[in-house]
C-alpha positions in Angstrom: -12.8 20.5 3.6 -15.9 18.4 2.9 -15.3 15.0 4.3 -18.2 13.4 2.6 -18.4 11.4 -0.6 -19.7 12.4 -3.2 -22.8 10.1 -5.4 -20.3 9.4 -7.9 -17.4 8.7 -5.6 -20.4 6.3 -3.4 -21.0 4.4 -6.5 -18.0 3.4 -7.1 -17.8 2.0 -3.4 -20.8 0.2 -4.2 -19.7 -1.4 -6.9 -16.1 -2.1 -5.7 -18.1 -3.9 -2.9 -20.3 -5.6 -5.1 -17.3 -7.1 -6.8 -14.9 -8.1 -4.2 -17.9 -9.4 -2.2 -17.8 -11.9 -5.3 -14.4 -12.1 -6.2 -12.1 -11.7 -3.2 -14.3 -13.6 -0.5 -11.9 -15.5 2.2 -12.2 -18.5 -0.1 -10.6 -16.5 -3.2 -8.3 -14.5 -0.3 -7.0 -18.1 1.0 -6.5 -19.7 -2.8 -4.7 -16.5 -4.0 -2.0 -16.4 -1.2 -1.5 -19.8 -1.7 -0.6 -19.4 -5.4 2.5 -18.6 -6.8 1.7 -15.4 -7.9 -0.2 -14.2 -4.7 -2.8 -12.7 -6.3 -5.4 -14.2 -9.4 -4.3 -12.8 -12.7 -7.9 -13.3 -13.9 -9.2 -11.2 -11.1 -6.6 -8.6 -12.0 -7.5 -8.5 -15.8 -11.1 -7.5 -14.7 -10.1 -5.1 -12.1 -7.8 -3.1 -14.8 -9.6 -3.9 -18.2 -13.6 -3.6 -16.7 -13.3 -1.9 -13.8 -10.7 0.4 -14.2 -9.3 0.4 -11.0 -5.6 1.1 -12.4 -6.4 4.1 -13.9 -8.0 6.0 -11.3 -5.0 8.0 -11.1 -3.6 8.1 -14.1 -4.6 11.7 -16.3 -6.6 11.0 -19.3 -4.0 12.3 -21.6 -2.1 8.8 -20.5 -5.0 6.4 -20.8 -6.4 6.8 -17.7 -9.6 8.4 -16.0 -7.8 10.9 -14.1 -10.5 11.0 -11.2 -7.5 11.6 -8.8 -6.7 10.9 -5.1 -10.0 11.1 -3.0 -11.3 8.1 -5.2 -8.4 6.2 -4.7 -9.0 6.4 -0.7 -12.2 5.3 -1.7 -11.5 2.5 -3.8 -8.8 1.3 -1.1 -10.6 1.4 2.1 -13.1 -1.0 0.3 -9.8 -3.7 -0.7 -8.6 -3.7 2.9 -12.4 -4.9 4.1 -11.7 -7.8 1.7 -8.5 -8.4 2.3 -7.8 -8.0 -1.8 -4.9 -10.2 -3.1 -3.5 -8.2 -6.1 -1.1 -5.9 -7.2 -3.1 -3.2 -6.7 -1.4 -0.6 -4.3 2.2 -1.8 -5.7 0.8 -1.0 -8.8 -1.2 2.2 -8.4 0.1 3.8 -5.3 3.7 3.1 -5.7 4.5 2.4 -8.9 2.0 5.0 -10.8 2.4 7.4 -8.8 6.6 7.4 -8.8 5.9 7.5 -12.4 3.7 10.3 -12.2 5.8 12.1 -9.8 9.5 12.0 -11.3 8.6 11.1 -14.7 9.2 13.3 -17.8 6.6 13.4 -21.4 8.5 10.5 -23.0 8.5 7.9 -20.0 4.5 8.4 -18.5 3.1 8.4 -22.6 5.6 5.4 -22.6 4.9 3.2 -19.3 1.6 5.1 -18.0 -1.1 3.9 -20.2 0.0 0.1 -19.4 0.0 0.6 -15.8 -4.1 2.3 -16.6 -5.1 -1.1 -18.7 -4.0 -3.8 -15.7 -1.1 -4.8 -18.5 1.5 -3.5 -16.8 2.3 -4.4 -12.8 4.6 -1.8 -11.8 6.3 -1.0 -7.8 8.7 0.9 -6.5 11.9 -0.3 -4.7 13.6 1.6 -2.2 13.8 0.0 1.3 17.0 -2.2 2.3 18.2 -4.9 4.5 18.8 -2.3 6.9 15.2 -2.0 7.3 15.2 1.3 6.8 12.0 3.7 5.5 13.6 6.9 5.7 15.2 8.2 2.1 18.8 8.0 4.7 18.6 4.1 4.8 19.2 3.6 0.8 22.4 2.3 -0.1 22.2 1.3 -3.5 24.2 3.1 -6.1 24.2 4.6 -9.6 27.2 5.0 -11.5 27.5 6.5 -14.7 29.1 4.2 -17.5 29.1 6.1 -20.6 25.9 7.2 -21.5 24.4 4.1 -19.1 23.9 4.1 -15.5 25.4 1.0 -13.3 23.2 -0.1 -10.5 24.6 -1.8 -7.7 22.3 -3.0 -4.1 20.0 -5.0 -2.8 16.5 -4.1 -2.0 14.5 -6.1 -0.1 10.7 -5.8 1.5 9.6 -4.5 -2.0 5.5 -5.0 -2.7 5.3 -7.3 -5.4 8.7 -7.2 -6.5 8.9 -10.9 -7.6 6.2 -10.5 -10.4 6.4 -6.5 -11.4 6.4 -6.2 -15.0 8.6 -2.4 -14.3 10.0 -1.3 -10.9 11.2 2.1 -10.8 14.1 1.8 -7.9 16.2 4.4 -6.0 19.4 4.6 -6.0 22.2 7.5 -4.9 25.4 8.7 -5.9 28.1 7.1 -4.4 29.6 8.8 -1.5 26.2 11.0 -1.0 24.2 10.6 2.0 20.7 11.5 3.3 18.6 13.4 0.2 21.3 14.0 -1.8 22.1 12.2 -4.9 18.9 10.3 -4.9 17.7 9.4 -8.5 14.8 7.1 -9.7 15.6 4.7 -12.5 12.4 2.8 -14.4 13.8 -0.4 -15.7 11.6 -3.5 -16.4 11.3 -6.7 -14.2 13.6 -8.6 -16.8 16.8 -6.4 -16.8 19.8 -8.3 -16.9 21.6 -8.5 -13.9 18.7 -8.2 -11.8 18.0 -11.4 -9.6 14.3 -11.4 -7.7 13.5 -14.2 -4.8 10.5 -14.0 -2.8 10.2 -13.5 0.9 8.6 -15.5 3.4 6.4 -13.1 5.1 4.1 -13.2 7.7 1.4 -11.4 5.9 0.6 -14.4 2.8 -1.8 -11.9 1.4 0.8 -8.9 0.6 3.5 -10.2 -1.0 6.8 -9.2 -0.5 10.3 -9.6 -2.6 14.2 -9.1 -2.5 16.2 -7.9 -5.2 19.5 -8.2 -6.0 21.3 -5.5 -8.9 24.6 -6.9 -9.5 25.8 -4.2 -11.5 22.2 -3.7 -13.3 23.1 -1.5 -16.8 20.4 1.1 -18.1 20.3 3.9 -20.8 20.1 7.1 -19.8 16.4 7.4 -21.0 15.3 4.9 -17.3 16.6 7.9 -15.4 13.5 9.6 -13.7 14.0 13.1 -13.8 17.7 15.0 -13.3 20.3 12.5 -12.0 20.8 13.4 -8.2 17.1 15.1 -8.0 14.7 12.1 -7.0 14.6 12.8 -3.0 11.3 14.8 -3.4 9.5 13.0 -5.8 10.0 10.1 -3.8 9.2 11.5 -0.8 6.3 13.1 -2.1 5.5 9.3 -3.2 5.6 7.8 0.1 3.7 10.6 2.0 0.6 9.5 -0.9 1.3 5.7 -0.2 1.2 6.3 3.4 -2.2 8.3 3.2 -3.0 5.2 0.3 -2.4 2.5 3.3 -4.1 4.4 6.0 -7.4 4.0 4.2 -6.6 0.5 3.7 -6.2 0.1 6.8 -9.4 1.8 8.1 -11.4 -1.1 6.2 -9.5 -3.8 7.3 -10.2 -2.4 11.1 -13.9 -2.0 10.2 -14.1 -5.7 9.1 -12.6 -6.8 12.1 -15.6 -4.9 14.2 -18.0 -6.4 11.8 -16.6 -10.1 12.7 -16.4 -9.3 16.3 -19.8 -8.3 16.5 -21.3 -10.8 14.6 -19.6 -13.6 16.5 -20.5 -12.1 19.6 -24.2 -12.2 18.9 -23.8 -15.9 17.8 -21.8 -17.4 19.8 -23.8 -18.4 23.6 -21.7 -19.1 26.9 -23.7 -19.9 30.0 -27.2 -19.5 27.9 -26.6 -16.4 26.7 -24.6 -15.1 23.6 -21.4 -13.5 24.7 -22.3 -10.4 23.3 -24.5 -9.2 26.2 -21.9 -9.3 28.8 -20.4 -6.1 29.6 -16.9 -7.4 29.0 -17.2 -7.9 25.4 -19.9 -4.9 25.5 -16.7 -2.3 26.0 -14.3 -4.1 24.0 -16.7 -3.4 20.9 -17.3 0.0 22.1 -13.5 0.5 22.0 -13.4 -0.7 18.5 -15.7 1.1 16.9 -14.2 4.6 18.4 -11.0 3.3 16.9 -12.6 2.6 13.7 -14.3 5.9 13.5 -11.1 7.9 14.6 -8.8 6.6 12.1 -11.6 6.8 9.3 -11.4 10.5 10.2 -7.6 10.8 10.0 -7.6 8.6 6.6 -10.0 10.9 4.7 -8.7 14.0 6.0 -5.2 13.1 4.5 -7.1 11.9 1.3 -8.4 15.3 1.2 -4.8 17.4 2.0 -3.3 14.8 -0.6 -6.2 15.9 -3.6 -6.1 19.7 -2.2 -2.9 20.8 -0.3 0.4 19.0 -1.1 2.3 21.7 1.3 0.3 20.1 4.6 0.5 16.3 3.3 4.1 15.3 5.0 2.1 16.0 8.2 -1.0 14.6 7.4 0.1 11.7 6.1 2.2 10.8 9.3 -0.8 11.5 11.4 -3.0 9.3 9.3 -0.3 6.3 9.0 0.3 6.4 12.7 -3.4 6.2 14.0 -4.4 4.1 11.2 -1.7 1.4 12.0 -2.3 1.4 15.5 -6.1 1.0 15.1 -6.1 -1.5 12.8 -3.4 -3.6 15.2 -5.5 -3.2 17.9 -9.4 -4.0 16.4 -7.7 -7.3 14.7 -6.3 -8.3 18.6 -9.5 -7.7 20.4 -11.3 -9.3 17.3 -9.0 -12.2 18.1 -9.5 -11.7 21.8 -13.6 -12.3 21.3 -13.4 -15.1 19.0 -11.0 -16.7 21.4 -8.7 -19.9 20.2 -10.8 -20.4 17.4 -9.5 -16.5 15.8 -6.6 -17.9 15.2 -7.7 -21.1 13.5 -7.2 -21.7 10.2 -10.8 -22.3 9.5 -11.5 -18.3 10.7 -10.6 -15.5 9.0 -9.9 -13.1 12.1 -6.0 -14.4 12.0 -5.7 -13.0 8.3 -6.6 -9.6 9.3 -4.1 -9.9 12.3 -1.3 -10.6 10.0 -2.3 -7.8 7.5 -2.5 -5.4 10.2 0.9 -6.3 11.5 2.5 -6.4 8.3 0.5 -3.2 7.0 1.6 -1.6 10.4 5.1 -1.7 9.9 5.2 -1.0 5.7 6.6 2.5 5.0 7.3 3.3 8.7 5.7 2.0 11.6 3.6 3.9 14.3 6.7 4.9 16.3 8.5 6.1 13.2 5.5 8.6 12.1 4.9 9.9 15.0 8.9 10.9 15.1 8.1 12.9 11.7 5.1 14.2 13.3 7.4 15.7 16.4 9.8 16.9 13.8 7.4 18.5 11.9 5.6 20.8 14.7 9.5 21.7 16.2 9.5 19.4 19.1 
């Protein structure tokens, strides 16, 4: 495998950079959390309609420019170094790619070219109150009515639930368990029946949403797929969100050594910036091997994702686990250098914090991949 990027695959780094340098700076991060929305739906417009972001993914024969999964690490390494409030990875990573995944002709020529032109802000809901991110913790239930299906749950924890446009959620047959009787169900953000309340979350930059199906009725035509058949699709879904998130991650930890550095150069104790005592020396060290490390593990599941779908359950484990610890740890030493002003509200080193604590636990935390990793190599 050839870990490097390509020219075209730099260029569009360059110019994501370019953009979010201007459009996602800490004084649009800190306006767009504070919104309703969460995100700026002007900034959005531009990242689907100009920059086609939301179509990376997405084949050509749906609307989309089909470049496929190495440029979307690319594209969201460069987000997490900005901190980027949109519906971006709800929208591509989940929601996209579910479709793409599970979905037959009819339903990706009918919701796919949407999701490529920034119209349509899709996610995926499958995690629970029971907090939950293995397919064994969904609870929520399909029951045939008919020709409709009757869907009955609450999901909570669900990326942008509160303003998705279509959220394709999982649901089992009642009295299954485990994979069996999973199906996938595409049904738009105004159903009847379905109630949506936003959570108070940690993380203001990554919104986050419970839903409530009280007996939610759709045709036959939402179903994703065969009725009872969804538990690979989805899996194979997560496994690319995880590998999706890891790369996040990476640039949020390397922003977090860039701030740590440059306040350590700047900032003088006892006539001398702080940055020349060996303390701080290590602790900067110690990030950037961190950084490096889990930049390694990101791209190498970006490239077992594009190349070898067999080794990505593995890969992406390995990625999500070293990627979330890294990116924990560099935003808590960043904090540790900039000392009670980090977590100020005037600094930005306590937004990364959050986002690395709230990105550490979405789709499994540390401890949780590392159990699929044992499982994986027979231990």
């Amino acid at each position: 495998m050839n870990f490097a990027f390509t020219d075209e695959q730099e260029e569009l780094r360059s110019a994501a950079r370019a953009f979010l340098a201007d459009h996602s700076s800490s004084e649009h991060v800190r306006r767009a959390m504070e919104s309703d929305l969460g995100h700026d739906p002007e900034t959005w417009k531009r990242i689907g309609e100009e920059l086609g972001w939301t179509s990376v993914i997405v084949p050509e024969a749906y609307g989309g420019i089909g470049l496929g999964f190495v440029e979307l690490v690319a594209l969201m390494e460069v987000t997490g170094e900005f901190l980027l409030c949109a519906p971006f990875f709800s929208t591509v990573c989940l929601g996209a790619a579910a479709l793409l995944e599970a979905g037959d002709e009819v339903q990706k020529r009918e919701h796919l070219p949407g999701i490529a032109e920034g119209r349509t802000l899709a996610t995926l809901a499958f995690t629970e109150p029971n907090g939950r991110w293995d397919l064994g913790g969904i609870g929520c239930t399909a029951r045939r009515d008919g020709d409709d299906y009757l869907l009955q749950g609450i999901k909570r924890y669900v990326v942008d639930g509160h303003c998705a446009d279509l959220i394709v959620v999982a649901a089992r047959r009642e009295g299954s368990r485990e994979d069996d009787g999973i199906s996938l169900f595409a049904l738009p953000g105004s159903v009847a029946g379905l109630a949506r309340q936003p959570l108070p979350t940690m993380d203001m930059t990554r919104r986050q949403a419970e839903l409530v199906l009280d007996g939610v009725r759709v045709p036959r035509a939402a179903l994703l797929g065969e009725e009872g058949s969804g538990a690979g699709a989805l899996r194979r879904t997560l496994d690319r969100a995880a590998v999706a998130l890891a790369a996040e991650q990476v640039g949020g930890a390397q922003r977090c050594l860039d701030l740590a550095v440059g306040y350590a150069k700047e900032r003088v104790q006892f006539g001398r910036p702080i940055g020349s005592f060996q303390a701080i020396k290590h602790k900067c060290a110690d990030m950037m091997l961190r950084v490096e490390s889990a930049r390694s593990a990101a791209y190498y599941a970006g490239c077992v994702a594009a190349q070898d779908p067999d080794a990505l359950p593995l890969a992406a484990s390995l990625a999500k686990a070293w990627c979330s610890d890294a990116y924990f740890q560099c935003a808590a030493e960043t904090l540790q250098i900039f000392g009670g002003v980090g977590f100020t509200w005037e600094y930005d080193p306590h937004l990364y914090f959050k986002r690395a604590k709230s990105s550490e636990t979405l789709l499994g935390d540390a401890a949780y991949h590392r159990e699929r990793v044992a499982q994986a190599i027979g231990l």
